[in-house]
C-alpha positions as CSV (number, residue, x, y, z in Angstrom):
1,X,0.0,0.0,0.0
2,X,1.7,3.3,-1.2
3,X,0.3,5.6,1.6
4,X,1.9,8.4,0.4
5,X,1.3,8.5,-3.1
6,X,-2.8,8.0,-2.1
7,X,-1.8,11.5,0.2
8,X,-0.4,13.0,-3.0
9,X,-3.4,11.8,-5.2
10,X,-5.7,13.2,-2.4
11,X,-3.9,16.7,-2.3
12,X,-4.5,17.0,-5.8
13,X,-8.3,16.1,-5.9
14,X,-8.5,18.6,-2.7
15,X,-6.7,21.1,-5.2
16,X,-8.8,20.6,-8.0
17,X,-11.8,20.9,-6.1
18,X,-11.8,24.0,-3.8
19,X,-15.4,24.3,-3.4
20,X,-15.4,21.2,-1.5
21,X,-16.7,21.6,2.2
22,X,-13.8,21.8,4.5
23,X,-13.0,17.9,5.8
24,X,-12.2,18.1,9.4
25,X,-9.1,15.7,9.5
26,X,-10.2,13.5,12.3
27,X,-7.6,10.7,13.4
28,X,-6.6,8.5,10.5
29,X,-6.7,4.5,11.0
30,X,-3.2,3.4,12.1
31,X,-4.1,-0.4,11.2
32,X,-5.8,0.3,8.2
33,X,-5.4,-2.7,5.8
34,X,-7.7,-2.2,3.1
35,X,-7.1,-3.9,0.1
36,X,-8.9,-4.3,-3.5
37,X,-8.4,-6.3,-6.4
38,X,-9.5,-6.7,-9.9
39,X,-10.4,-9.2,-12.3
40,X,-12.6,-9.8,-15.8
41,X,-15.7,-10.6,-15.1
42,X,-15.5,-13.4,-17.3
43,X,-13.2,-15.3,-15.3
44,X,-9.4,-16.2,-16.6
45,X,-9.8,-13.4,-19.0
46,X,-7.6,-10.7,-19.1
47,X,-9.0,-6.9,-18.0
48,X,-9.6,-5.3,-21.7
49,X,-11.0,-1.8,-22.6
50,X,-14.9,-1.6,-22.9
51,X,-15.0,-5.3,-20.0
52,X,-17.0,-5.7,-17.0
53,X,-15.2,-5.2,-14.0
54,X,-15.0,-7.1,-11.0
55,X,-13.3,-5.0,-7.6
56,X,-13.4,-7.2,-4.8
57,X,-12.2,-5.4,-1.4
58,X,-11.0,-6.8,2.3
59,X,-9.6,-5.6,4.9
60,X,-11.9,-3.2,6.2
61,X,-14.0,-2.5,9.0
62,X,-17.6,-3.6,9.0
63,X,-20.2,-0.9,8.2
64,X,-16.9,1.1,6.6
65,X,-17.6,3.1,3.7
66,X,-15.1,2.7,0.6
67,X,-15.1,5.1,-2.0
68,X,-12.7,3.8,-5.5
69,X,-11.5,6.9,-7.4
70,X,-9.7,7.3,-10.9
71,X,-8.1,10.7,-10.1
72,X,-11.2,12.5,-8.4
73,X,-14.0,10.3,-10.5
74,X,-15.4,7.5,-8.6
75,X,-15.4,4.4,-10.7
76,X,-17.8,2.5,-8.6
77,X,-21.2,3.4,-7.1
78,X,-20.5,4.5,-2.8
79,X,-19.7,0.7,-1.2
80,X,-20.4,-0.3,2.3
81,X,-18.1,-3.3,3.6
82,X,-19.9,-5.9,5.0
83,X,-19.7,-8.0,8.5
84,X,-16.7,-9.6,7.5
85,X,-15.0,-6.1,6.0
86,X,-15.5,-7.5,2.5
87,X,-17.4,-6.2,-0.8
88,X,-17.8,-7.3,-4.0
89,X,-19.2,-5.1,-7.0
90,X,-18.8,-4.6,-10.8
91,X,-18.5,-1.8,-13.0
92,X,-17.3,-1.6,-17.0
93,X,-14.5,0.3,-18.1
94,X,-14.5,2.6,-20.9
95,X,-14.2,1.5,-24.3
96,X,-11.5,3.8,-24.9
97,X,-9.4,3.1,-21.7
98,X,-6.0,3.0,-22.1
99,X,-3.6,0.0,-21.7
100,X,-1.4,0.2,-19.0
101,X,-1.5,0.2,-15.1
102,X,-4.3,2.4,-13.5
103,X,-3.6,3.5,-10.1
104,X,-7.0,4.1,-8.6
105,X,-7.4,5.5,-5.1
106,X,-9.2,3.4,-2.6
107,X,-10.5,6.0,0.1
108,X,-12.5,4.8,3.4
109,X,-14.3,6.7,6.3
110,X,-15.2,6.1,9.6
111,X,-12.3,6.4,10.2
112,X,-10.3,7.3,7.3
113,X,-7.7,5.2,5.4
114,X,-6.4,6.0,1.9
115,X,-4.2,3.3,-0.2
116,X,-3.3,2.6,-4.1
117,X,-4.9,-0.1,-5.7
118,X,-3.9,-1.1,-9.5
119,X,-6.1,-1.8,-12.1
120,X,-4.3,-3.4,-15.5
121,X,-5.5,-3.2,-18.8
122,X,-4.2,-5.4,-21.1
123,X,-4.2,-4.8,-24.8
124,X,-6.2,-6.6,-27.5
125,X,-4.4,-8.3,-29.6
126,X,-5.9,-9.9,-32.6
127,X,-5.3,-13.3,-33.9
128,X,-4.0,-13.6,-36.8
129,X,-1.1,-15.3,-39.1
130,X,-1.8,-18.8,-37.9
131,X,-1.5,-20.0,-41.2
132,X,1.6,-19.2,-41.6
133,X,2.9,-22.0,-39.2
134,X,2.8,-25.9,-39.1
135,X,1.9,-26.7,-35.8
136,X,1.6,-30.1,-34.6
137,X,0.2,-30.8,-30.5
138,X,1.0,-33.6,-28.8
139,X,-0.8,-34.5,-25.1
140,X,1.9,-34.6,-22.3
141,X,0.8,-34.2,-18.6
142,X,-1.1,-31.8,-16.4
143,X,0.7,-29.0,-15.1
144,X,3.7,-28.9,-18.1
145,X,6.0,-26.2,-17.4
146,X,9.0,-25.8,-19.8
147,X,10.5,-28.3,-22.4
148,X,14.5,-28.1,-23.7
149,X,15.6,-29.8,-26.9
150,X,18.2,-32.7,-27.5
151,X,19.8,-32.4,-30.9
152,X,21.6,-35.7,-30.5
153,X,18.7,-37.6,-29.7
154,X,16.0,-35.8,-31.6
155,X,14.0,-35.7,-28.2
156,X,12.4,-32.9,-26.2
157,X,12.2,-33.4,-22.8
158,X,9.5,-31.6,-20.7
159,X,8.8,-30.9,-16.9
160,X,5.5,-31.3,-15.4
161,X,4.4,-30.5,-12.0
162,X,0.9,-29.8,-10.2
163,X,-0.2,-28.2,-7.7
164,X,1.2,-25.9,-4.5
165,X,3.5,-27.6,-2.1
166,X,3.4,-30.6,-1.2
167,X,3.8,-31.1,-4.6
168,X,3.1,-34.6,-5.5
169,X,1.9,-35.0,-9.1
170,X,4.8,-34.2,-11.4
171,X,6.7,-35.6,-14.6
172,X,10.4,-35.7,-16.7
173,X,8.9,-36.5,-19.9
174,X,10.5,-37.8,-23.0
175,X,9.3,-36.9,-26.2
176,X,10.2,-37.6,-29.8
177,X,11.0,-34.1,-31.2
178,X,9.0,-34.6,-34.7
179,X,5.9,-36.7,-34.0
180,X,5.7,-35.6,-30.3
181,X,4.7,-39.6,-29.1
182,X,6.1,-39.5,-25.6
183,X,8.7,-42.2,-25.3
184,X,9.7,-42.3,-21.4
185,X,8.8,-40.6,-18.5
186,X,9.4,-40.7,-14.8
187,X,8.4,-39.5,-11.3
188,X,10.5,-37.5,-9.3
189,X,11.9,-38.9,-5.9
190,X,9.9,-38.6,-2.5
191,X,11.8,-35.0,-1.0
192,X,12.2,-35.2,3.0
193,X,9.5,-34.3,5.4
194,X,10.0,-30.9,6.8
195,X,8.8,-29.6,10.5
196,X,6.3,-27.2,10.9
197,X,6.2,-24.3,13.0
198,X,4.0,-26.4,15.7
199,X,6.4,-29.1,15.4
200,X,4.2,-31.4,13.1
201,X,5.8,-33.5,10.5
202,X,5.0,-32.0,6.8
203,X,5.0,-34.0,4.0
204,X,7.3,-33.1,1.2
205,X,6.3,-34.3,-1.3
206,X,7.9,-35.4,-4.1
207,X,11.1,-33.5,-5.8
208,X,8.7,-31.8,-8.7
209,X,10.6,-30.5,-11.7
210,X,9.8,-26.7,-13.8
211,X,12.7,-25.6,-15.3
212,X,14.6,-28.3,-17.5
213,X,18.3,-27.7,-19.6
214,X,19.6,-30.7,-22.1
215,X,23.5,-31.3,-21.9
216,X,23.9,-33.9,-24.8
217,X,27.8,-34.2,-24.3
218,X,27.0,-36.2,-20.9
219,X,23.8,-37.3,-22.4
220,X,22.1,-35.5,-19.6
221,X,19.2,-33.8,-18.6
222,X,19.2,-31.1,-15.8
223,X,16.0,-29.7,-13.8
224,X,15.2,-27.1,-11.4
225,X,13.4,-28.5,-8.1
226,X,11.5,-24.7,-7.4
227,X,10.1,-25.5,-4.0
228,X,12.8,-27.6,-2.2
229,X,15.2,-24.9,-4.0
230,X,17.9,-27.1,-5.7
231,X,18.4,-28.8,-9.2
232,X,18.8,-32.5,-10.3
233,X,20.3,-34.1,-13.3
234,X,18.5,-37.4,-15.4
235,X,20.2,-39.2,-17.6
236,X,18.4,-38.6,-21.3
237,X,18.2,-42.3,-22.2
238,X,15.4,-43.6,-19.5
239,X,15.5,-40.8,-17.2
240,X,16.7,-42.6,-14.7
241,X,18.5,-40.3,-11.6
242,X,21.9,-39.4,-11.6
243,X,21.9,-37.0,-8.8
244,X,19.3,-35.2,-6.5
245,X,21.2,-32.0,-5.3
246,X,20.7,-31.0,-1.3
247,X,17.8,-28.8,-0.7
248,X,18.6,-25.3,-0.1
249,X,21.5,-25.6,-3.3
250,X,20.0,-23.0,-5.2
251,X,17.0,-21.0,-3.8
252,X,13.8,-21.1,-5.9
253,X,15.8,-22.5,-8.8
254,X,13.7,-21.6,-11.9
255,X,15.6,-21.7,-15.0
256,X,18.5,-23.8,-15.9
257,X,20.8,-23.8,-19.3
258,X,23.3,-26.0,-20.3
259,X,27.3,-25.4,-22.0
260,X,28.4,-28.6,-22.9
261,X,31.5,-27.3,-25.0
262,X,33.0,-25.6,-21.2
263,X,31.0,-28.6,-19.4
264,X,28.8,-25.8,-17.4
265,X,25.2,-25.4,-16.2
266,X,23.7,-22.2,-15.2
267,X,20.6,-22.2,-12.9
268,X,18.5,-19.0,-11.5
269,X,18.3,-18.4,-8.1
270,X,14.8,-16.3,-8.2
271,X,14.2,-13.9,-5.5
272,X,18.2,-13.7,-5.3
273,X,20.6,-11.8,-7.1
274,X,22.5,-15.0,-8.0
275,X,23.2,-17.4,-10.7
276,X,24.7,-20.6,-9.9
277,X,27.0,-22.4,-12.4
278,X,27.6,-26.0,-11.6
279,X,30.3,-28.4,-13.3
280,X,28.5,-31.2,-15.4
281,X,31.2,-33.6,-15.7
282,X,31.5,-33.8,-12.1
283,X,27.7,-32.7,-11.4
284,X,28.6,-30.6,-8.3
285,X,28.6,-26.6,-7.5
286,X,31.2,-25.1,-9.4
287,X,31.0,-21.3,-8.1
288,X,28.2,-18.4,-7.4
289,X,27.7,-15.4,-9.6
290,X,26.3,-12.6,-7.4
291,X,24.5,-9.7,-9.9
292,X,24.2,-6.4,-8.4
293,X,21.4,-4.2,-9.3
294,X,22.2,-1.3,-11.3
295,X,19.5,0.7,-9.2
296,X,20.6,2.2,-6.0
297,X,19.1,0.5,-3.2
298,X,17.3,-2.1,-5.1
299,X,18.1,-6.1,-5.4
300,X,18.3,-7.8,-8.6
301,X,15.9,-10.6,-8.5
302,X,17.1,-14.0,-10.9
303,X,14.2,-15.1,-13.5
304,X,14.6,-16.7,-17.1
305,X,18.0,-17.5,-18.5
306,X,19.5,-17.2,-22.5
307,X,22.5,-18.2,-23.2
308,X,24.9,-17.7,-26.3
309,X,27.3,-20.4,-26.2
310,X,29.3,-19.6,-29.2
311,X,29.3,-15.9,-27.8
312,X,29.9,-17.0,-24.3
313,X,27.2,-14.7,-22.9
314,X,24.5,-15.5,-20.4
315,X,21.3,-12.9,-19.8
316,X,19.8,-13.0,-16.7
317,X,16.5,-10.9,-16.6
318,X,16.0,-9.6,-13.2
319,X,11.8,-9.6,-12.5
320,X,11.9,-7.5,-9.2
321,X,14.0,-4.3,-11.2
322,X,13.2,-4.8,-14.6
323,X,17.2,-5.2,-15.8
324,X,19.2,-7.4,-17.6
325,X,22.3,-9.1,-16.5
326,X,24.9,-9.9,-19.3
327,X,27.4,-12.5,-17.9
328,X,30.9,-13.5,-19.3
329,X,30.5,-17.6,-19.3
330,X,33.9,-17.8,-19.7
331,X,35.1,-15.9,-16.4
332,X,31.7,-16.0,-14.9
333,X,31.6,-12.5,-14.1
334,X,29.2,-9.6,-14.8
335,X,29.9,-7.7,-18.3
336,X,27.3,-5.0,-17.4
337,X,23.5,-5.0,-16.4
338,X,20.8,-3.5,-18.3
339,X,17.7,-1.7,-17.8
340,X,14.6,-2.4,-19.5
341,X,12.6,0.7,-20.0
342,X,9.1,0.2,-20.5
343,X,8.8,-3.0,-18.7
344,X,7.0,-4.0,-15.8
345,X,7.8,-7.4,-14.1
346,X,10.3,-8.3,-16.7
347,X,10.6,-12.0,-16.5
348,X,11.6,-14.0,-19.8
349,X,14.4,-13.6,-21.8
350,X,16.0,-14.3,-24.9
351,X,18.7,-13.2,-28.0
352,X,19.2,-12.4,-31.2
353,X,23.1,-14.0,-31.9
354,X,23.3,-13.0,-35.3
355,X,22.6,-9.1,-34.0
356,X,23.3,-9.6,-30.3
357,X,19.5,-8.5,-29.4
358,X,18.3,-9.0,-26.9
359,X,14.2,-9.7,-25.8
360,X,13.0,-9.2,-22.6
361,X,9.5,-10.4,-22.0
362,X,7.0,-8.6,-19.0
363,X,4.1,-9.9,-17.7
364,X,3.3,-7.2,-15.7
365,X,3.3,-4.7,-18.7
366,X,1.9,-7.2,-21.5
367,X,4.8,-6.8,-23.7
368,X,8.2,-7.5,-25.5
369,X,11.3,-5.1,-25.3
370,X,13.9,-5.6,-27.4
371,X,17.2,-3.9,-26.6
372,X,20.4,-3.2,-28.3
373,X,22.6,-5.8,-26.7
374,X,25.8,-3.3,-26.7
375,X,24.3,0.1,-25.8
376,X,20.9,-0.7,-24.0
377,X,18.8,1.3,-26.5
378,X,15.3,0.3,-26.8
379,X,15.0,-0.9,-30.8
380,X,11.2,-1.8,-30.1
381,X,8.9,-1.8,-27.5
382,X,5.6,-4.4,-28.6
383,X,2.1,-5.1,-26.9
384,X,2.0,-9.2,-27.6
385,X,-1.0,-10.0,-25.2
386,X,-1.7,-10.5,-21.3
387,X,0.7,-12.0,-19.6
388,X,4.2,-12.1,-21.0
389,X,5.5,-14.7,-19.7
390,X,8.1,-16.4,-21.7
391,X,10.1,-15.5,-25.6
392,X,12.6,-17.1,-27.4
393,X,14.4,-15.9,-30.6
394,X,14.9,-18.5,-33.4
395,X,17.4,-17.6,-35.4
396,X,16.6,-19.9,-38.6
397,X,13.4,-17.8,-39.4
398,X,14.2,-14.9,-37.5
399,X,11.4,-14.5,-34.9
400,X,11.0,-13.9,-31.4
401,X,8.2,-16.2,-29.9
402,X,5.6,-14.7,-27.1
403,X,4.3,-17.3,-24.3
404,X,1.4,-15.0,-23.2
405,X,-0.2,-17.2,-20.3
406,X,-3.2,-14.6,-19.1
407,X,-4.7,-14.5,-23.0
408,X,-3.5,-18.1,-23.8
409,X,-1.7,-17.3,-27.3
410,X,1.5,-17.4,-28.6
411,X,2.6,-14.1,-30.3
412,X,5.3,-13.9,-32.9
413,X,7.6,-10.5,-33.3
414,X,10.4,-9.8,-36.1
415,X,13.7,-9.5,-35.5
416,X,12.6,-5.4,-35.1
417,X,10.0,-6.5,-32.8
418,X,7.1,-6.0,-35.4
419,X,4.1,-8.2,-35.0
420,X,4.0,-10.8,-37.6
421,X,1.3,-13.5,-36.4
422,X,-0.9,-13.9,-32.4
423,X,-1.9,-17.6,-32.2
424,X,-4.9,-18.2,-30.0
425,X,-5.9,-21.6,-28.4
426,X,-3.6,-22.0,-26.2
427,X,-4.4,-22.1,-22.8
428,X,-2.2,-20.7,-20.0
429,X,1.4,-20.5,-22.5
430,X,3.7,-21.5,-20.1
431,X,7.0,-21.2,-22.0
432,X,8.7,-21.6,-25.6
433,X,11.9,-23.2,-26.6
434,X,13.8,-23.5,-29.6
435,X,15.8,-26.0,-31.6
436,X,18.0,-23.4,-33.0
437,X,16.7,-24.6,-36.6
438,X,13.6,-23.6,-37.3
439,X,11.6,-25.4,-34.7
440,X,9.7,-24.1,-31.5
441,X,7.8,-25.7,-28.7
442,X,5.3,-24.6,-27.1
443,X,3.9,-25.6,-23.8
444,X,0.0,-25.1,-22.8
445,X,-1.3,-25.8,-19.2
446,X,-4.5,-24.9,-18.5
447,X,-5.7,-27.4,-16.2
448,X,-8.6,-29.8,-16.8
449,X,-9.8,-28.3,-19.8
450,X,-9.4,-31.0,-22.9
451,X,-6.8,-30.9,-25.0
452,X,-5.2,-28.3,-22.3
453,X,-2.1,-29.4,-21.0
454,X,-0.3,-30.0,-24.7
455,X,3.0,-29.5,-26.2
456,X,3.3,-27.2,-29.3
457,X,5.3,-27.9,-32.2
458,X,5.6,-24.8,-34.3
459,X,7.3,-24.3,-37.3
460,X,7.3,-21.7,-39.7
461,X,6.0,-22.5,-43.3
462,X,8.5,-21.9,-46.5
């Protein structure tokens, strides 16, 4: 809650409005928590221009009246909360509001309290240039998260896992890279009880995989274990495991890539400003890369990894300051870091090697920046759909491909970051990968709805 900046916005409206009765300035609530939220009406849509509106608020008193504001017009008729401090009301948004984040002001009285609450609108994308890809969908398993590609064994390998801790449903799939027929796939080891803050014995569940790297020179397969914060290696013929890592080796380890030629593998450490680089011939920690933020007082936060092997450059996108970290692989040190104007939760990442772009996906801000990968100047900055989660460049057709999980599509941009195709039916886009050839997959999880949790072969068509 941004106090002061509701104080600001209050000043102003008091400004703009002098003919207002004089407000007597009684004692402010100290423990005021009030809190509202939006969402499309139409639920697991994204908030477009012209949609119903649903503001849910909690927090409050009971009996307390809430007032929501855009600059001094109230957006919603005078709410009441009820006994348990709650409300619940609709309104519809113009049909010319503008994309972006809306910071409304949530006022209450009796006694007073003032906070920022943010409203997004996403933009509408169209659908269009579908037919200008093959795509091929194979089913996997519920919950698919990201898939990496093994040029040696014409196999794509995809993690699976469902659910909030303890995690127990989750898969290392195998599949054949062309037809997609899945041909092995295995369950991660139980993880270790933990104790709870009562002292009661919590189950662990099992060691669930999300992230997923191929290293073909060790015939390998590396995954990030997210909620027991560590990484463990398969081996790619019948994923059988070669080592479980100790919890705790790399925290919230979300993305991890693989080096074969200088036998390294990179995993992020999200919610930390570190990347940790392990040896895959020995599989064990090789050393820590510690990325500083290049905003005073603010801490670079680890998300989506792209690396250039022939380059030797890893990016790191960094989703709490909206930078990007470009790391030396052979020295493991920090070239320089980045900023990303125009993006809000920055989270995926990828790169153009023939040009050295580089293109940061935002979920937070619905779109794809692409930077100059020497200077940091914005080339493009392109609305894609809601929900940016996840892009990769392939450099055989020269496209960036969009995972945009809140409006289920896959966008493709140009090289310049123009919009060349937005494919729809594709429920919660979880992530895209690339063969480097020509070939992307796509990953779709969206639950128990049929033909949901899939994997996408996409190709574009000569």
């Amino acid at each position: 809650m941004m106090l002061r900046s509701s104080l600001i916005a209050l000043l102003a409206t008091a400004a703009l409005a002098p003919a207002v009765q004089a407000q007597s300035f009684s004692a402010p609530d100290k423990a005021f928590k009030g809190d509202v939220r939006f969402a499309a009406a139409t639920q697991g849509q994204p908030i477009l221009a012209g949609a119903e509106v649903v503001a849910t608020g909690q927090g409050f008193k009971p009996g307390q009246a809430v007032r929501v504001l855009h600059g001094v017009t109230p957006v919603t008729a005078d709410l009441v909360a009820d006994a348990k401090g709650g409300f619940e009301t609709r309104f519809k948004l113009p049909a010319d509001a503008a994309v972006g984040v809306h910071p409304l002001v949530v006022v209450s009285s009796a006694p007073y309290g003032a906070a920022l609450a943010e409203l997004k609108v996403s933009p509408n994308v169209p659908l269009t240039g579908a037919d200008r890809y093959d795509i091929k969908r194979g089913a996997a398993s519920r919950g698919l998260y990201q898939t990496a590609y093994s040029a040696k064994n014409k196999a794509v390998f995809v993690t699976s896992a469902v659910g909030r801790p303890p995690v127990k449903q989750s898969e290392l799939l195998k599949m054949d890279a062309t037809t997609l027929a899945i041909q092995a796939r295995a369950t991660p080891a139980a993880a270790p009880s933990r104790q709870g803050r009562s002292g009661e014995t919590i189950d662990g569940g099992v060691y669930a995989v999300y992230g997923v790297g191929v290293d073909d020179v060790h015939d390998t397969v590396w995954t990030t274990n997210s909620r027991q914060n560590t990484v463990a290696v398969y081996k790619q013929s019948d994923l059988s495991l070669v080592r479980q890592f100790e919890a705790g080796t790399v925290n919230h380890a979300r993305d991890v890539v693989v080096d074969p030629a200088r036998n390294k593998a990179y995993a992020s450490a999200t919610f930390e400003p570190e990347v940790v680089v392990f040896d895959t011939a020995k599989t064990e920690v090789a050393r820590r890369i510690a990325i500083a933020s290049a905003q005073r007082g603010e801490k670079f936060s680890a998300a989506s990894l792209s690396l250039n092997a022939a380059a030797g450059r890893l990016y790191v996108v960094s989703n709490s300051t909206n930078e990007v970290a470009v790391i030396d692989t052979a020295a493991d040190t920090v070239l320089k870091v980045l900023p990303v104007p125009g993006a809000r939760s920055a989270i995926g990442v990828s790169h153009d090697p023939q040009t050295g772009r580089i293109f940061v996906a935002a979920q937070g801000s619905d779109n794809v920046v692409v930077l100059d990968g020497e200077t940091g100047a914005v080339v493009a900055d392109t609305p894609v759909g809601a929900g940016a989660l996840n892009v990769v460049f392939d450099p055989a057709s020269r496209q960036a491909f969009v995972a945009n999980r809140a409006s289920s599509t896959v966008a493709v941009i140009d090289a310049d970051g123009k919009l060349v195709a937005n494919v729809g039916g594709a429920p919660m886009a979880n992530h895209v990968a690339g063969d480097g050839k020509g070939v992307v997959y796509a990953v779709t999880k969206g639950g128990e709805q049929d033909n949901a949790n899939t994997v996408w072969r996409i190709k574009a068509k000569r």
